[in-house]
DONU-225393 format. One record per residue (C-alpha): residue number from 1; x, y, z. Coordinates in steps of 0.02 Angstrom, whole numbers, plus 50000, padded with zeros to 5 digits. Layout:
% DONU-225393
- NUM, X, Y, Z;
...
END
This chain:
% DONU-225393
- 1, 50000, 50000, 50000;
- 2, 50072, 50163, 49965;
- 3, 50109, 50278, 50124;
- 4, 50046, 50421, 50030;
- 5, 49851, 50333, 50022;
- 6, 49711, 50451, 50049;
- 7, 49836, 50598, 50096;
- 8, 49787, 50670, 49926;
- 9, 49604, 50707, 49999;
- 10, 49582, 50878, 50066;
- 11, 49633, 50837, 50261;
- 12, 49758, 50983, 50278;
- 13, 49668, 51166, 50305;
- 14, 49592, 51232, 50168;
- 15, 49682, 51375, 50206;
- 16, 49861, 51381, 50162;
- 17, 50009, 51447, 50265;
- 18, 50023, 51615, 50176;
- 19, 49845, 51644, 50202;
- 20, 49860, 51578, 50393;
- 21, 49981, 51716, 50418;
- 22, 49874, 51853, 50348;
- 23, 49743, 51800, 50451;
- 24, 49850, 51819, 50612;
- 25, 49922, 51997, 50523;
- 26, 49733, 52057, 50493;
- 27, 49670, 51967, 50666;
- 28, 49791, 52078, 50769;
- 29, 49740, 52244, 50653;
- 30, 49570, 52203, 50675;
- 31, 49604, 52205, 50870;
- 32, 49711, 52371, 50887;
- 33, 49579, 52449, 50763;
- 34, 49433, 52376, 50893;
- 35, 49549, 52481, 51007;
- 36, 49548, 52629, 50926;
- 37, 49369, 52606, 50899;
- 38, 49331, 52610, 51080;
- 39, 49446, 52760, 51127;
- 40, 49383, 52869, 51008;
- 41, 49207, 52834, 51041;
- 42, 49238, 52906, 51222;
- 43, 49332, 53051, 51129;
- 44, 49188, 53093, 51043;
- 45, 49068, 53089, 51186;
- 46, 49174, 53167, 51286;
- 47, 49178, 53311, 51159;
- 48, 48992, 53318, 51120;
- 49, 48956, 53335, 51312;
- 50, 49090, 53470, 51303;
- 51, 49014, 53551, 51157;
- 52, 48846, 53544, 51225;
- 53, 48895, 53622, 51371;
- 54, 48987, 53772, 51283;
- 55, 48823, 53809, 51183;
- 56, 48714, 53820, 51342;
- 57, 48825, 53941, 51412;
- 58, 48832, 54038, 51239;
- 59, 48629, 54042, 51268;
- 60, 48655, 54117, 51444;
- 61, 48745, 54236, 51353;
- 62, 48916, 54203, 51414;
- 63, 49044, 54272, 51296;
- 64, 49191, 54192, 51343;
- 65, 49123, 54029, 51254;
- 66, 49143, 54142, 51059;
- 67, 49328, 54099, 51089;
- 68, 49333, 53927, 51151;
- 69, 49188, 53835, 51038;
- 70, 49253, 53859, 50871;
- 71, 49401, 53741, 50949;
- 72, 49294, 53642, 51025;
- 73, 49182, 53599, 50883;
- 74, 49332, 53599, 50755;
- 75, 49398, 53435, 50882;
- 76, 49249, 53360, 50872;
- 77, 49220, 53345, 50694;
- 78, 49405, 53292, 50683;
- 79, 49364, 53140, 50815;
- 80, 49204, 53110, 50721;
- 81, 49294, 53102, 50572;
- 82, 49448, 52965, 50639;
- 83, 49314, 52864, 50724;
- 84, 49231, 52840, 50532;
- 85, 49397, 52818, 50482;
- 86, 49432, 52678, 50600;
- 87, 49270, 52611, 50588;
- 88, 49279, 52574, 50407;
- 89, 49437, 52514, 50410;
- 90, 49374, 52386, 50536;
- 91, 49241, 52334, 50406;
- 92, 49360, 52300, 50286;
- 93, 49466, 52214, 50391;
- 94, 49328, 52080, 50458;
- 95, 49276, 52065, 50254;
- 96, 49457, 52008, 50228;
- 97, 49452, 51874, 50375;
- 98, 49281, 51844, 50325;
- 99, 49346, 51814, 50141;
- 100, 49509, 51716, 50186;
- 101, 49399, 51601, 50322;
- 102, 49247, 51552, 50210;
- 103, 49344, 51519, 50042;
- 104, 49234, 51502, 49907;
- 105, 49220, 51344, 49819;
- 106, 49330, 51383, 49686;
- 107, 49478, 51414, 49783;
- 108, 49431, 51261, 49872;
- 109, 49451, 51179, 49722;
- 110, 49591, 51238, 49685;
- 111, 49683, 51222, 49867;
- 112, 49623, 51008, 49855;
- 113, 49704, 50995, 49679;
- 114, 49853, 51079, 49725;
- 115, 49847, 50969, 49904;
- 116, 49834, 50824, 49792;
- 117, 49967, 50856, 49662;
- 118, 50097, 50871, 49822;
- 119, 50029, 50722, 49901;
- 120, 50058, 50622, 49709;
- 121, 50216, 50722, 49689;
- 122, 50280, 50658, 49876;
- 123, 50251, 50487, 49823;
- 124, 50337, 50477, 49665;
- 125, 50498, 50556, 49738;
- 126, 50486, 50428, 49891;
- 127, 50491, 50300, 49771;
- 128, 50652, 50357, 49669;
- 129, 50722, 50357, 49859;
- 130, 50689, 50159, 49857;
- 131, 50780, 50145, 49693;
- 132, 50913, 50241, 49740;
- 133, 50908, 50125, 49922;
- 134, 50916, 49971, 49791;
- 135, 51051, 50078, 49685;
- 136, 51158, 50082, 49845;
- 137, 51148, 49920, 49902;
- 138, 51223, 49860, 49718;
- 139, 51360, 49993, 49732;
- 140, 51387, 49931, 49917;
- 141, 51390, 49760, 49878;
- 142, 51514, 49789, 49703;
- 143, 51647, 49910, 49825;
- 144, 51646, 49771, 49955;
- 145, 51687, 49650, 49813;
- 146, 51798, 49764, 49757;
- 147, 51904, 49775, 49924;
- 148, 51919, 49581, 49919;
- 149, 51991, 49590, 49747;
- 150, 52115, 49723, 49828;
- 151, 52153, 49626, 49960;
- 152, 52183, 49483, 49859;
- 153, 52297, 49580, 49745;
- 154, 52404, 49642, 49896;
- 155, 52429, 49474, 49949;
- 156, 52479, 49431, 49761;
- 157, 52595, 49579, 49770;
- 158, 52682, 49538, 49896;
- 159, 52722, 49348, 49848;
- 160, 52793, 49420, 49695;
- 161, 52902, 49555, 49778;
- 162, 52826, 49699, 49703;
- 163, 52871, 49870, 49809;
- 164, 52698, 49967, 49849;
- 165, 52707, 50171, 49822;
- 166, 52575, 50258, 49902;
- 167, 52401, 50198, 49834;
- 168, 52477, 50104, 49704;
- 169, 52335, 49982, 49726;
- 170, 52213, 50123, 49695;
- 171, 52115, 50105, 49854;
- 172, 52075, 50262, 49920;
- 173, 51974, 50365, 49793;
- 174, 51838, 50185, 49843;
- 175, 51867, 50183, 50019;
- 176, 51793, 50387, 50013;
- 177, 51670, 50329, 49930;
- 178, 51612, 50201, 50014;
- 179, 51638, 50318, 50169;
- 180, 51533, 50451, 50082;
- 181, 51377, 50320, 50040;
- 182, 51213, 50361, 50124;
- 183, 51120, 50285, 50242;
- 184, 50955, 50204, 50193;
- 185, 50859, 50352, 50111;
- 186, 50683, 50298, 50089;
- 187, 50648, 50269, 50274;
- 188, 50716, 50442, 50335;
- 189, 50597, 50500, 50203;
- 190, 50465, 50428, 50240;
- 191, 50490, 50485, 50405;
- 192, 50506, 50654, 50330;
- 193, 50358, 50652, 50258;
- 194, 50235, 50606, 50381;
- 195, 50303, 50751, 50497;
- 196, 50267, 50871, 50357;
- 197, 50090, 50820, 50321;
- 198, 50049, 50812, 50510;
- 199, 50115, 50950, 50535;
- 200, 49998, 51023, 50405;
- 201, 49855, 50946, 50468;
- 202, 49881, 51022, 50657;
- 203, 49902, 51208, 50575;
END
């Protein structure tokens, strides 16, 4: 059975990692807007109540307030005009989270066939790893025979008084090799793999 079986169905989020983070980037704008929100709606009230207060005393007749509302009234439009600010920036913020958390069935489409081509693209390179395990093994097994031909030869060498120079038997450039060979690949691949799709799937 291939370890990739039913890993091509849509199991992972439908929403991929680049989207996950622009949820968390947009979640945390949302809140400091939210924040904003609420401060300036004090502002605001705190500024109508001020206002207000300044036009009862211009009724009574109380000059002083000539000088002071114009300010007044030019802060509150400018708070009334931030909190609409803020406020509609906070509606388009929750229609991008909306957007990103309820995709539409196209892009669900779209996220399953790509989650499927991986999954079909993870098996067929796990199985060139198990031809290059069997690849190995042959190139194992022919340097091992290899060093028992050597050995062999140095034996024969030596009954027939040839002098040895350094390497002369050509031994080394095999012996790196076979130094340099890879463990079994397949397994650690496998291994490999199922981290990454769990890991996927607990996103």
């Amino acid at each position: 059975m291939s370890f990739f079986k039913g890993l091509a169905e849509p199991r992972w989020s439908t929403i991929s990692a680049r989207s996950r983070r622009e949820l968390a980037q947009l979640e945390g704008d949302l809140e400091r807007c939210k924040g904003l929100i609420f401060w300036h709606e004090k502002e605001v009230k705190r500024c109508e109540e001020i206002s207000a207060f300044q036009v009862q005393l211009a009724v009574r007749g109380e000059g002083v307030t000539d000088y002071y509302m114009p300010q007044s009234l030019a802060t509150l439009g400018n708070m009334r005009d931030q909190l609409a600010a803020y406020k509609a920036h906070s509606d388009a913020l929750q229609a991008k989270l909306y957007a990103l958390q309820h995709p539409n069935p196209e892009q669900l489409a779209e996220t399953s066939e790509a989650q499927t081509l991986l999954a079909n693209l993870s098996e067929e390179r796990l199985q060139k790893d198990r031809l290059a395990d069997r690849a190995l093994q042959d190139l194992r097994r022919l340097l091992a025979e290899r060093a028992q031909l050597t050995a062999a030869m140095r034996d024969a060498a030596s009954a027939a008084d040839f002098t040895f120079s350094d390497d002369c038997l050509d031994e080394l450039r095999f012996k790196t090799l076979s130094n340099l060979l890879p463990a079994e690949l397949a397994a650690t691949s496998e291994i490999r793999a199922a981290a990454l799709f769990e890991e996927e799937r607990e996103k």
